[in-house]
C-alpha positions as CSV (number, residue, x, y, z in Angstrom):
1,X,19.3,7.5,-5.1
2,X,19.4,9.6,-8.3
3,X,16.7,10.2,-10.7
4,X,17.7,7.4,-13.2
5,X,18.0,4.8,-9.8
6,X,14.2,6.2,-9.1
7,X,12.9,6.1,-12.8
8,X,14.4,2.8,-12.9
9,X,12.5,1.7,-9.2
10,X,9.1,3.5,-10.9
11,X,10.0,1.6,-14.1
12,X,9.9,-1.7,-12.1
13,X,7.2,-1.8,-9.6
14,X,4.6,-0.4,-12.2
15,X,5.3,-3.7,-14.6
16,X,5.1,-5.6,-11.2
17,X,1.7,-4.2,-10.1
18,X,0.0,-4.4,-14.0
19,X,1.6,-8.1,-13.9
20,X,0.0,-8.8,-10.6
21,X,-3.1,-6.9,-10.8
22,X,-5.2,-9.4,-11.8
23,X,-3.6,-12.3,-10.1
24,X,-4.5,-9.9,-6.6
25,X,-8.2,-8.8,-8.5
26,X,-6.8,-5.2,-7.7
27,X,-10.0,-3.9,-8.4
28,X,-12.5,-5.8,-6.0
29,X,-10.8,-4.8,-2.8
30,X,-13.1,-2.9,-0.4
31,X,-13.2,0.7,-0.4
32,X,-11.1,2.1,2.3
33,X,-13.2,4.7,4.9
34,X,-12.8,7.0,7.2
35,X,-14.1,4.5,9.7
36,X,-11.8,1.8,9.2
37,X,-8.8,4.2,8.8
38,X,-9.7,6.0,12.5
39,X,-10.2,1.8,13.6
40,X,-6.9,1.2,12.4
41,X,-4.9,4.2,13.9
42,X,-6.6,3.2,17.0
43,X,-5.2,0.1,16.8
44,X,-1.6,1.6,16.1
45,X,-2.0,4.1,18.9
46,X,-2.7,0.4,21.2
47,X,0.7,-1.3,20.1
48,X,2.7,1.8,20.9
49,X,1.6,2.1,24.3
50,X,2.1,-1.5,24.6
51,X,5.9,-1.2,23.4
């Protein structure tokens, strides 16, 4: 991919996110912590043995 290709990819999923924003109400999510990012890698770390 050159840099026009990835200009033109930038180009196209920032008009995507500011035409979805508030369809997804972007900024009400919940904050992401350090909590819930260690719960989640656990998680990850459980499939992969799994696998």
């Amino acid at each position: 991919m050159n840099g026009m290709e990835r200009a033109g990819l930038a180009d196209m999923l920032a008009n995507l996110i500011e035409k979805y924003a508030s369809e997804l109400d972007i900024e009400n999510l919940p904050d992401i912590t350090e909590e819930r990012c260690t719960e989640d890698e656990k998680i990850r770390k459980e499939k992969m043995k799994k696998s």
